[in-house]
C-alpha positions as CSV (number, residue, x, y, z in Angstrom):
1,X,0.0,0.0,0.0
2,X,2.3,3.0,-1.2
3,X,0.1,5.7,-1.0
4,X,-3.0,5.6,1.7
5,X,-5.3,7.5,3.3
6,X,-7.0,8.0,6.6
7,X,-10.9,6.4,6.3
8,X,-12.1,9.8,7.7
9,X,-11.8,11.1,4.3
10,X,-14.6,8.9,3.5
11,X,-17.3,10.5,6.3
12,X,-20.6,11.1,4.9
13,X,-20.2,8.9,1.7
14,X,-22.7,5.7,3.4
15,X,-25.3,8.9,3.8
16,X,-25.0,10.6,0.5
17,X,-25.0,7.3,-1.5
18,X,-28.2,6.2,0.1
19,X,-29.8,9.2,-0.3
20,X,-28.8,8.7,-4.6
21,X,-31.0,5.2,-4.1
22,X,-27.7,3.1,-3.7
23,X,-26.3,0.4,-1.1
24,X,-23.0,1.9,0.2
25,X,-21.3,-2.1,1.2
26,X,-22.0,-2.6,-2.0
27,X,-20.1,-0.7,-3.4
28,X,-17.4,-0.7,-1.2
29,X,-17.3,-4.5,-1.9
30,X,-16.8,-3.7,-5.7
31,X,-13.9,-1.1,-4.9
32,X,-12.2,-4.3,-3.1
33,X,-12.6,-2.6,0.9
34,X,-14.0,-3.8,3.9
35,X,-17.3,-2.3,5.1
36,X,-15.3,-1.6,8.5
37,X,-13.5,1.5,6.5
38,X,-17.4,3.2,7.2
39,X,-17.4,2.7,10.5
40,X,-13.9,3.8,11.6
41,X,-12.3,6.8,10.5
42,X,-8.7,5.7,12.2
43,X,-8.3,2.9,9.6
44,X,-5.8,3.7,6.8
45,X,-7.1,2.5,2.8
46,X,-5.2,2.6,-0.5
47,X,-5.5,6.0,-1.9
48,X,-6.1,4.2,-5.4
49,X,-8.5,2.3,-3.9
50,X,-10.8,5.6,-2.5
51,X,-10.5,7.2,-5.9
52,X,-12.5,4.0,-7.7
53,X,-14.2,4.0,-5.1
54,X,-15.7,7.6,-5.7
55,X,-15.5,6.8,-9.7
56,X,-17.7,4.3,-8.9
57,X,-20.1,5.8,-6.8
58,X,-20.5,8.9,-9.6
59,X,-21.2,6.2,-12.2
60,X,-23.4,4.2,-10.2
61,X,-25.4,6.5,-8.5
62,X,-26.1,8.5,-12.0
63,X,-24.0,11.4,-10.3
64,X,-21.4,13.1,-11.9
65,X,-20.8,15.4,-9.6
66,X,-20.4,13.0,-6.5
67,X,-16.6,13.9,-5.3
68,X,-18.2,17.5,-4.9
69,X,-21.1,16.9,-3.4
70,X,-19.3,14.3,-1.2
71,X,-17.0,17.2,-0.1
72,X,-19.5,19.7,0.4
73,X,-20.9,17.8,3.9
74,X,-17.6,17.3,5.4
75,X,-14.5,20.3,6.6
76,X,-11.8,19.8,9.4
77,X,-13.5,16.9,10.8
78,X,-12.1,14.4,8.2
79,X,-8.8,15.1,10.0
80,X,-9.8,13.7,13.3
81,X,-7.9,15.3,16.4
82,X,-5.6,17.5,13.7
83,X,-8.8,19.2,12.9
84,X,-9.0,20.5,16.6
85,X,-5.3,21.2,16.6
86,X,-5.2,23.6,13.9
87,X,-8.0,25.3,15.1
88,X,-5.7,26.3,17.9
89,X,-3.2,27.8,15.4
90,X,-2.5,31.2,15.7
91,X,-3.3,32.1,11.9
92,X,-4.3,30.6,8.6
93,X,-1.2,30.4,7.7
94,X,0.2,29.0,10.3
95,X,-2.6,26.2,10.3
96,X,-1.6,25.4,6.9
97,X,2.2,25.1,7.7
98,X,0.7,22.8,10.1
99,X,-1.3,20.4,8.0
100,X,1.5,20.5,5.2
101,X,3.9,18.9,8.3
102,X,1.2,16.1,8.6
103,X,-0.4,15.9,5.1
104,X,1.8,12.9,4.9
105,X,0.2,11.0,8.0
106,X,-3.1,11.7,7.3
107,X,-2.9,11.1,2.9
108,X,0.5,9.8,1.7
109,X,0.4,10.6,-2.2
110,X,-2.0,13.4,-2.5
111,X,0.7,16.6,-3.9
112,X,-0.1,19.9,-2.5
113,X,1.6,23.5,-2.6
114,X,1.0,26.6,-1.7
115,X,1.8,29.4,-4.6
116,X,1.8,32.7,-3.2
117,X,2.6,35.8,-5.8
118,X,1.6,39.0,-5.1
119,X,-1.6,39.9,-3.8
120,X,-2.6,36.3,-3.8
121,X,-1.7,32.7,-3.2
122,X,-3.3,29.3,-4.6
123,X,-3.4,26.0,-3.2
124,X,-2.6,23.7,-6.3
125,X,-3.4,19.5,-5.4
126,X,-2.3,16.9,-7.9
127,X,-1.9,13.2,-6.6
128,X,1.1,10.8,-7.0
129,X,-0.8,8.0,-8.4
130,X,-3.1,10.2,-11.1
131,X,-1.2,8.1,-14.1
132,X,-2.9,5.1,-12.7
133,X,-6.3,5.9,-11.9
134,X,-8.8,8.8,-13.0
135,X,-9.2,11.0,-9.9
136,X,-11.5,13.4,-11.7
137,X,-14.1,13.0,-8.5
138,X,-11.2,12.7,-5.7
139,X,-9.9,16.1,-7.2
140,X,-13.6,17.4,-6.7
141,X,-14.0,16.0,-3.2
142,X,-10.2,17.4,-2.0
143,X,-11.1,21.1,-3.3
144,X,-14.1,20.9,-1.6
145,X,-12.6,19.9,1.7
146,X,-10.1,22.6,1.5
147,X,-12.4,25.2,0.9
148,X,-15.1,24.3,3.8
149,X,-11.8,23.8,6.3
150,X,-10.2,26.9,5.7
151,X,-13.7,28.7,5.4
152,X,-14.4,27.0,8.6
153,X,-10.7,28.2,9.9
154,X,-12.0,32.2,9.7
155,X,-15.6,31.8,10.2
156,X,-16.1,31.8,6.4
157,X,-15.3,35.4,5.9
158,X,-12.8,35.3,2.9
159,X,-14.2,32.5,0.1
160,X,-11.8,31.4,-2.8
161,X,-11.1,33.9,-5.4
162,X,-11.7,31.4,-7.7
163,X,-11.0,27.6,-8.4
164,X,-9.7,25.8,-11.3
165,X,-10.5,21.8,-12.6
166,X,-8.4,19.8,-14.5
167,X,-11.9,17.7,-15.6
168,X,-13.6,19.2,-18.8
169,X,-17.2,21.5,-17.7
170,X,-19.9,19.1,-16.5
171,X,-23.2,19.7,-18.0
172,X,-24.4,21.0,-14.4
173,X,-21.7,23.3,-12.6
174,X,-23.8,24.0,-9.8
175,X,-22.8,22.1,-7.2
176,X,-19.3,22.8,-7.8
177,X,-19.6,26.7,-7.5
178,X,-21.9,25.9,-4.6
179,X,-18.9,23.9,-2.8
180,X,-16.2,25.7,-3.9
181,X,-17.7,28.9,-2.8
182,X,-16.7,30.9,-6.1
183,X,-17.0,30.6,-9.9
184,X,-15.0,27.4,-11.5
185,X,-12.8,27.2,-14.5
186,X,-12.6,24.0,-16.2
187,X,-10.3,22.3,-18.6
188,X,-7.4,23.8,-16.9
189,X,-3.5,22.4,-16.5
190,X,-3.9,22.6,-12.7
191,X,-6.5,21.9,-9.8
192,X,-6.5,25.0,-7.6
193,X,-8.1,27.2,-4.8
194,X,-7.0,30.6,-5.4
195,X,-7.4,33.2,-2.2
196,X,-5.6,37.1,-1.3
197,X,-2.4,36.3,0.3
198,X,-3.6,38.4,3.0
199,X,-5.9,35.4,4.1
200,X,-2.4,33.9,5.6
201,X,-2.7,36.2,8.2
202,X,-5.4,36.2,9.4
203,X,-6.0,35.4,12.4
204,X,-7.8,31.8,13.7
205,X,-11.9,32.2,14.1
206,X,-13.4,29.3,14.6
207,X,-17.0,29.2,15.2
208,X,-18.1,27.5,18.9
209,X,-20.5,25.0,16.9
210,X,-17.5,23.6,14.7
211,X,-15.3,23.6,17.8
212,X,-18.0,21.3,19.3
213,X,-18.5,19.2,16.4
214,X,-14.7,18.9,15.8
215,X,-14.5,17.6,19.2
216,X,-17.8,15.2,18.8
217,X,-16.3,13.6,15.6
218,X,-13.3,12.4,16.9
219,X,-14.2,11.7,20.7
220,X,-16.7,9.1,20.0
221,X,-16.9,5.7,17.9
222,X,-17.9,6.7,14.5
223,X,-20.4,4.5,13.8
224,X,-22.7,4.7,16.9
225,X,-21.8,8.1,18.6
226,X,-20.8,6.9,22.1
227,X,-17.5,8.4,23.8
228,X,-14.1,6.0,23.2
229,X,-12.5,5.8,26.0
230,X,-9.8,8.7,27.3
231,X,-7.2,6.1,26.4
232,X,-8.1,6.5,23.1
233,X,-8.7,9.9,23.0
234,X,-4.8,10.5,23.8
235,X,-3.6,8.1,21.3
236,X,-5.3,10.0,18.7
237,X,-4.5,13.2,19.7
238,X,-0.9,11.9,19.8
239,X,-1.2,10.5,16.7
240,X,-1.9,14.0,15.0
241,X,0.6,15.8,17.2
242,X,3.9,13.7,16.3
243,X,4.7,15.1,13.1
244,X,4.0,19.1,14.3
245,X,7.0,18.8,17.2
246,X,4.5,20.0,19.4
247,X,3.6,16.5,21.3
248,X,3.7,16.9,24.7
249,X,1.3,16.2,28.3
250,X,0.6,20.0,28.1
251,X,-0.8,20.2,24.6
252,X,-2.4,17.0,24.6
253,X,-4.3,17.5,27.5
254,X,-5.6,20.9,25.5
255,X,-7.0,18.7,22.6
256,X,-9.0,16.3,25.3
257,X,-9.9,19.7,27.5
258,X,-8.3,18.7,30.8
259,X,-5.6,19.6,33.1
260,X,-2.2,17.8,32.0
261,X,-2.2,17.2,35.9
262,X,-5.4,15.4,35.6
263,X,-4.9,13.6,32.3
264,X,-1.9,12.2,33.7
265,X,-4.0,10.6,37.2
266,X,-6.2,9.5,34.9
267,X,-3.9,7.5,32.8
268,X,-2.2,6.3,35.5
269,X,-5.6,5.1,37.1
270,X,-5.9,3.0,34.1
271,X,-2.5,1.1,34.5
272,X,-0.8,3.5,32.0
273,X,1.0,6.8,31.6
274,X,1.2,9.8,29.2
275,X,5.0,8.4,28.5
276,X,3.7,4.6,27.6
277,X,0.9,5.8,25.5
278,X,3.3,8.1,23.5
279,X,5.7,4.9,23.1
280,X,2.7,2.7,22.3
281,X,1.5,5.2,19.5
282,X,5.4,5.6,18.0
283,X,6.0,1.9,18.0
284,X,2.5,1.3,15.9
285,X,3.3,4.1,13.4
286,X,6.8,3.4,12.9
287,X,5.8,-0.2,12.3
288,X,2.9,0.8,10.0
289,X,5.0,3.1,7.7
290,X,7.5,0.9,7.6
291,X,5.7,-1.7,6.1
292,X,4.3,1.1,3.4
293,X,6.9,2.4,1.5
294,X,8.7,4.5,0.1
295,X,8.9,7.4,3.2
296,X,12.1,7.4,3.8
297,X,13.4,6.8,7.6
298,X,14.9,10.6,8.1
299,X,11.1,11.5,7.2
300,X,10.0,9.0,9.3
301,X,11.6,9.9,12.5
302,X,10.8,13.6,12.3
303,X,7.3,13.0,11.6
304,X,7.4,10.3,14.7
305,X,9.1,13.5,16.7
306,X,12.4,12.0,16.7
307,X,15.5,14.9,16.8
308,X,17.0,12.8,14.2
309,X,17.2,9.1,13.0
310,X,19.8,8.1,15.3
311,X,17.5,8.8,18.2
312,X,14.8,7.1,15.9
313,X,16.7,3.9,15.5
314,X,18.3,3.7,19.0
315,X,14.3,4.0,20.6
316,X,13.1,1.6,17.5
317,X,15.5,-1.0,18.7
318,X,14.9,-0.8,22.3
319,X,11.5,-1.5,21.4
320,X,11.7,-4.4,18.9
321,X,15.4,-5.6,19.2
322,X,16.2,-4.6,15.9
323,X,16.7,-1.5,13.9
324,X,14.1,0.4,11.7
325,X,15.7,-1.0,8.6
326,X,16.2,-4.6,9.4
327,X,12.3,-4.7,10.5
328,X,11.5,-3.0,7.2
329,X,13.3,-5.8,5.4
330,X,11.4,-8.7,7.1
331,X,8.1,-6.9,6.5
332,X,9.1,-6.6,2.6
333,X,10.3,-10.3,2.7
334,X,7.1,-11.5,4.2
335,X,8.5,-12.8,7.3
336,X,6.1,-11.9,9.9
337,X,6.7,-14.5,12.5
338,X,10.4,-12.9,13.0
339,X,8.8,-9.1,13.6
């Protein structure tokens, strides 16, 4: 699985494809994953893989416009706890420095930049694997998640300038002007959000009832809205903190809104720590990553919020009794009963 995505991305798709008269499992059975994918958004699918799957569903459900529409119910939320940390960014810019430092935890192969001349910047998206699968509708959907998170980032009061689309005009452009917030230009070389540069600094102004629902989405089991447990709560907070160098008791205990104090009684209440959890959460990402190439292990330990790879490898060895490479060999060589 070289390039993979979180199954967040795919919240709301069970919803909208019912309402189009089709059977979600279905479909997810004909794109080759496992009806679990709707009811976690933790799980990590093939990026190729969520692309037919949204091809599909436009075909099937007689919708062209599907990706868009698909990407006009969701925002921040797809991003789990990350979601809640950038809204505690000090600007726009600054939150999107942030998500470009994870981007590669939460969608390995989707290409982003941000192009800033003049009196404006643009986000341009392309994704690694576009040669091998048409990603017309994942294109759609991705605009459309950038534009409702960054309107949700300053209460929607700056939309996009304008947006461009690789994919040729549909015969109905009106859900993607209503999504994208501004008028669309088709045919183009490049899919892009254009916005004033000035947008960068502004500051962070997040509504109360996305802060709640932010905190809803990723605080309770997906499928049946009940709270996970705190346990949980940490890992996943942990797991979007790594990569931003910023994961520590203090901050952590912002994202689950308690005293780091508190968090920490609590843990240890439960037989664990803030220290074990943070090893627990390292140990399955490392492992993860290393058995989906090609992130490269200098990459790897930053993002795991390593100083360097020799502190990477000396805390990967402790753990496993073996180094980040060797493991990586065994997993390539299928030899699972020596990991």
């Amino acid at each position: 699985m070289n390039y993979f995505v979180r199954s967040g991305s795919l919240s709301g798709f069970a919803g909208l494809v019912r309402e189009l008269g089709q059977e979600p499992e279905r479909l997810m059975r004909e794109a080759g994953l496992s009806q679990a994918v709707l009811h976690s958004p933790d799980l990590y699918i093939p990026y190729v893989a969520m692309a037919e799957l949204l091809q599909l569903a436009a075909w099937r459900c007689k919708a062209p416009d599907f990706g868009v529409r698909l990407g006009n119910r969701q925002g921040l939320e797809v991003l789990g706890p990350l979601g809640s940390c950038l809204c505690l960014q000090a600007t726009v810019g600054d939150a999107m420095q942030l998500l470009r430092k994870n981007m590669d935890f939460h969608a390995r192969g989707m290409l982003w930049e941000i192009d800033r001349r003049g009196s404006r910047f643009a986000i341009q998206l392309d994704f690694a694997f576009a040669t091998e699968v048409d990603c017309e509708q994942l294109s759609a959907l991705t605009l459309a998640v950038f534009t409702q998170g960054i309107a949700q980032l300053h209460n929607a009061t700056q939309p996009p300038l304008d947006a461009a689309l690789q994919m040729p005009r549909p015969a109905n452009t009106e859900a993607y002007e209503q999504a994208l917030l501004c008028s669309v230009r088709y045919g183009q070389s490049a899919n892009l959000l254009s916005y004033p540069a000035t947008l960068l600094e502004q500051p962070i102004a997040v509504e109360q009832r996305w802060r709640n629902h932010l905190t809803l989405q990723w605080r309770t089991a997906w499928s049946r809205r009940v709270p996970i447990s705190l346990a949980q709560q940490v890992e996943s907070a942990i797991d979007a903190l790594l990569p931003t160098g910023e994961c520590n008791l203090a901050m952590v205990a912002k994202l689950v809104e308690m005293h780091p104090r508190s968090l920490q009684q609590r843990l240890q209440a439960q037989g664990s720590s803030f220290a074990q959890t943070l090893k627990s959460a390292r140990l399955r990402l490392a492992k993860h990553h290393l058995a989906s190439p090609p992130i490269d292990l200098t990459t790897l330990a930053l993002n795991l919020g390593f100083a360097d790879l020799t502190a990477f490898s000396r805390a990967f060895k402790q753990w496993t009794g073996m180094s980040p490479r060797t493991w990586r060999q065994l997993a390539k060589a299928g030899e699972p009963e020596r990991l």
